[in-house]
TORKOL-4160 file (C-alpha; in steps of 0.2 Angstrom, whole numbers, padded with zeros to 4 digits, m for minus):
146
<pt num="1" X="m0080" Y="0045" Z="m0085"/>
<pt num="2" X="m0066" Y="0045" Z="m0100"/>
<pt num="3" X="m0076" Y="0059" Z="m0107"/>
<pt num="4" X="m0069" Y="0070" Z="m0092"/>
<pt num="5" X="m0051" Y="0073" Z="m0102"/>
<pt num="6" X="m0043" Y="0082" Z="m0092"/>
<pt num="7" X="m0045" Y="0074" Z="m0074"/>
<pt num="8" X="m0040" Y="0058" Z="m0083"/>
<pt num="9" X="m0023" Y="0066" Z="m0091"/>
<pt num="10" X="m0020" Y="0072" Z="m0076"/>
<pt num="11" X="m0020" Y="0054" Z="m0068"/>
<pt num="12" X="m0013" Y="0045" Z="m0080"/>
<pt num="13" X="0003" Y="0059" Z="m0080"/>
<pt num="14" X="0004" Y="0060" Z="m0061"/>
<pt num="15" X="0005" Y="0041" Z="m0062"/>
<pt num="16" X="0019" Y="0040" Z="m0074"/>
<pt num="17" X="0026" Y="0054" Z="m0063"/>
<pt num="18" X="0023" Y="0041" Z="m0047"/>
<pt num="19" X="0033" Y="0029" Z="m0056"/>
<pt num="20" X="0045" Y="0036" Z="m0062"/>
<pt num="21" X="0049" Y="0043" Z="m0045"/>
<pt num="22" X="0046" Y="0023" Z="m0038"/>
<pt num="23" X="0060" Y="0016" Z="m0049"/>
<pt num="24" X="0073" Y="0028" Z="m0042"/>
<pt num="25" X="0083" Y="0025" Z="m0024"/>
<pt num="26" X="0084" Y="0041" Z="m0020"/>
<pt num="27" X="0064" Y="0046" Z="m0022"/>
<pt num="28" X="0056" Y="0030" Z="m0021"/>
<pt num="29" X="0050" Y="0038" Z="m0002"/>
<pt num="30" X="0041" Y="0053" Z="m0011"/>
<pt num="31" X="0036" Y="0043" Z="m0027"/>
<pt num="32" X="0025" Y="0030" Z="m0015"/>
<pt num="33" X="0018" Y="0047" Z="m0005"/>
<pt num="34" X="0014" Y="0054" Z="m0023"/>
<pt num="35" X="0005" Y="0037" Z="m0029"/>
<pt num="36" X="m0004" Y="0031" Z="m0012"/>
<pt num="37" X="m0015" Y="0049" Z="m0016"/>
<pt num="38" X="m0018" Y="0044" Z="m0033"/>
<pt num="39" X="m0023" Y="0028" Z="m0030"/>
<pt num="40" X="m0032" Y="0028" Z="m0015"/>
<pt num="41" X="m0044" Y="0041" Z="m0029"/>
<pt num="42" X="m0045" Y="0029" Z="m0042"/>
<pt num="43" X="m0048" Y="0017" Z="m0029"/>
<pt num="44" X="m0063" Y="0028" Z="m0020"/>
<pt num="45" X="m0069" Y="0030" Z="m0038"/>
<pt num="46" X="m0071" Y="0012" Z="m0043"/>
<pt num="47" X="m0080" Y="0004" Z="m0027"/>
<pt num="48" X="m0092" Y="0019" Z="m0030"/>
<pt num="49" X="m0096" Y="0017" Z="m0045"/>
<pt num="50" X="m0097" Y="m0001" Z="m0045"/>
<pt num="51" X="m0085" Y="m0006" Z="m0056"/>
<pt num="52" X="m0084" Y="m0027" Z="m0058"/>
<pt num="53" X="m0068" Y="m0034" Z="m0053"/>
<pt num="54" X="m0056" Y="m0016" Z="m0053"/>
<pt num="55" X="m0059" Y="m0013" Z="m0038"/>
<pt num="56" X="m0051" Y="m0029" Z="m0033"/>
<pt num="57" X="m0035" Y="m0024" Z="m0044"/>
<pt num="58" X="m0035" Y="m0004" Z="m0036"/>
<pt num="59" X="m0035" Y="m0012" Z="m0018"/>
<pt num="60" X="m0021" Y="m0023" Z="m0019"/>
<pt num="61" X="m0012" Y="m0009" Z="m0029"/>
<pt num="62" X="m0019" Y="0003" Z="m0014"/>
<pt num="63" X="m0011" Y="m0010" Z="m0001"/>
<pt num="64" X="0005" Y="m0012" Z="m0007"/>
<pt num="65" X="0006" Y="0007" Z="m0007"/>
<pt num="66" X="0004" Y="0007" Z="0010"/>
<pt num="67" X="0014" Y="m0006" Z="0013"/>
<pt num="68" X="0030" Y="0004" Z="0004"/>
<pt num="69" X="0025" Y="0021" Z="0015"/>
<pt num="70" X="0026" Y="0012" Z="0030"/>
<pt num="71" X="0042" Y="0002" Z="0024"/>
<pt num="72" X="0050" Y="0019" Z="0026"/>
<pt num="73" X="0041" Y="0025" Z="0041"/>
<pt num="74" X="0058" Y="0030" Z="0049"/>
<pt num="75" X="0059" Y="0044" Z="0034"/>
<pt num="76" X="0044" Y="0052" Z="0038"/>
<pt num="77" X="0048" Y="0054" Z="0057"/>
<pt num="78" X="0047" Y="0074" Z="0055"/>
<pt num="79" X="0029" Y="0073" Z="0051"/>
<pt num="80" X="0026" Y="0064" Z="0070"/>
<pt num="81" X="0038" Y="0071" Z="0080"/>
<pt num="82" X="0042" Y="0089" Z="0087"/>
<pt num="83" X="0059" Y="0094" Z="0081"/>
<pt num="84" X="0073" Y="0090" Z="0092"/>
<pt num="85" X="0089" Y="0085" Z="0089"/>
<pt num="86" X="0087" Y="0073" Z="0102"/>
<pt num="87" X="0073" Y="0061" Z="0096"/>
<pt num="88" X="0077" Y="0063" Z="0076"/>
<pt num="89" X="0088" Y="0048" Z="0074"/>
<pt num="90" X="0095" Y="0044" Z="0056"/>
<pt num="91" X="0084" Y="0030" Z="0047"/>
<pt num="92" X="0088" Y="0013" Z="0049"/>
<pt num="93" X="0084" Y="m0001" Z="0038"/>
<pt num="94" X="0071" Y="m0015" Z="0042"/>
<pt num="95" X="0079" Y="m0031" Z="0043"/>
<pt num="96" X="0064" Y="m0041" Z="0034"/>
<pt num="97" X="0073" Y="m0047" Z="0019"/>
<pt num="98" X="0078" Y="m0064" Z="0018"/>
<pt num="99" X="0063" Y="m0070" Z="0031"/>
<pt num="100" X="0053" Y="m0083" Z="0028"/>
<pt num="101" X="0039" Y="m0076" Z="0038"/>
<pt num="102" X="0032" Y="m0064" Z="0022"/>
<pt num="103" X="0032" Y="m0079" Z="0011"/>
<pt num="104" X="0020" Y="m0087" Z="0022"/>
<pt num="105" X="0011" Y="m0072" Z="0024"/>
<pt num="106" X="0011" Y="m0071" Z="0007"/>
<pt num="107" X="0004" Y="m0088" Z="0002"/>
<pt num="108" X="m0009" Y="m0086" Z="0018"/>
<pt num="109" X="m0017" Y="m0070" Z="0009"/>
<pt num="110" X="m0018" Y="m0079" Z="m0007"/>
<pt num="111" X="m0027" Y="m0091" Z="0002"/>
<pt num="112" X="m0040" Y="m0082" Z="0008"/>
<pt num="113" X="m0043" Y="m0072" Z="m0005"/>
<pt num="114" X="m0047" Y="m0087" Z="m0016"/>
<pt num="115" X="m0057" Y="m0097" Z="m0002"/>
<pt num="116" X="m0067" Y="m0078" Z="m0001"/>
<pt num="117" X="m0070" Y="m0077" Z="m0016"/>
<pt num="118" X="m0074" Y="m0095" Z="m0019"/>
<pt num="119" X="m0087" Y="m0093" Z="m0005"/>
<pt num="120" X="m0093" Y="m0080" Z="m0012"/>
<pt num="121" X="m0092" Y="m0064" Z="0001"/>
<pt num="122" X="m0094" Y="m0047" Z="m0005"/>
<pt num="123" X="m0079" Y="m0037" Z="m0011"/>
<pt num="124" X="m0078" Y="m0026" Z="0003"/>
<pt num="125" X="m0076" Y="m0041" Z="0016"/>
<pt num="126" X="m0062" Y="m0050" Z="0008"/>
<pt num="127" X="m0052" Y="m0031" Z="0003"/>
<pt num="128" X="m0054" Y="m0028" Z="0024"/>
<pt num="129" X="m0049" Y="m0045" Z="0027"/>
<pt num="130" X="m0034" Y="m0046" Z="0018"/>
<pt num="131" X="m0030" Y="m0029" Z="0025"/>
<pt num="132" X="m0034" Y="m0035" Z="0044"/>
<pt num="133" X="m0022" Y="m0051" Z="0039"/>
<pt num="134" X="m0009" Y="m0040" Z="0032"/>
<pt num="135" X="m0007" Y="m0030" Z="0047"/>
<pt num="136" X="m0010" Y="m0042" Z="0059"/>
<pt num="137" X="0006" Y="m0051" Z="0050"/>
<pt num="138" X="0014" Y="m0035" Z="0051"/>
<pt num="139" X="0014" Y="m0032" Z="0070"/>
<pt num="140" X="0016" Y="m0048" Z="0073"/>
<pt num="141" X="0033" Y="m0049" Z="0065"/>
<pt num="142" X="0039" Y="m0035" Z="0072"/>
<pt num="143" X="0033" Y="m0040" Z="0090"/>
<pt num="144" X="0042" Y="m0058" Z="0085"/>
<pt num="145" X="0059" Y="m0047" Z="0080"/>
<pt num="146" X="0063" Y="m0039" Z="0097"/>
C-alpha cells in the first residue's frame, strides 16, 4: 500500500495540515472536520484490509474525532438549520469540565475494552461497544444536566 506514493503523501500532509489546524483556538472546529475525513479513511482502509491491531488504534483516533465535532456542535448549526436570524444563536460553551462524570466514563470504557478483549470478542464488537458506551454516557449526562 506504501507503493501507492502519492495517495500516501497526500495523507500524511493533510494530517499534518489536521493538526496543525487542531492545536490552534481559532480553527481547532475546522481542523477536527478536516481530520474526522481523513481518519475515518484510514480507518475504512485498515478493517478491510485486516490489519492486526491498527484498527484498534485508528478507531479510538476515529472516536475522539467525533467526540471534538460534536464538542462544537453549536458551531456547525448552519449546516442544520434554515437561516434565520431567529433561531441562529451565538455558541455557548459546554459546561463538562471539571465533572467527575467523564472520568468514570472514562475508566468504564477502559474496562470494557480490556475485559473484551480478555474475552476474546472480535474487533468489531468491542470498537461498537465502546462507541455504544460512549454515546450512551453522552446523552446521559446531558439528560442528568438539565
Amino acid at each position: 500500500m506504501a507503493e501507492s506514493g502519492l495517495y500516501w503523501n497526500f495523507i500524511g500532509w493533510s494530517q499534518i495540515l489536521a493538526g496543525g489546524l487542531l492545536m490552534t483556538q481559532r480553527f481547532a472546529s475546522l481542523g477536527a472536520a478536516v481530520f474526522f475525513g481523513i481518519i475515518l479513511n484510514i480507518f475504512v482502509i485498515t478493517v478491510s484490509y485486516g490489519f492486526t491491531g491498527t484498527p484498534i488504534i485508528t478507531g479510538l483516533m476515529l472516536l475522539a474525532v467525533f467526540y471534538l465535532l460534536i464538542w462544537d456542535i453549536e458551531k456547525w448549526q448552519f449546516l442544520f438549520r434554515p437561516y434565520t436570524n431567529e433561531n441562529l444563536t451565538a455558541p455557548q460553551p459546554l459546561q463538562v469540565i471539571g465533572k467527575p462524570f467523564w472520568e468514570i466514563l472514562g475508566l468504564a470504557l477502559f474496562i470494557l475494552i480490556i475485559t473484551l478483549y480478555v474475552i476474546g470478542y472480535d474487533i468489531i464488537i468491542q470498537m461498537a461497544s465502546c462507541l455504544l458506551l460512549g454515546l450512551l454516557g453522552f446523552v446521559l449526562f446531558f439528560s442528568l444536566s438539565k
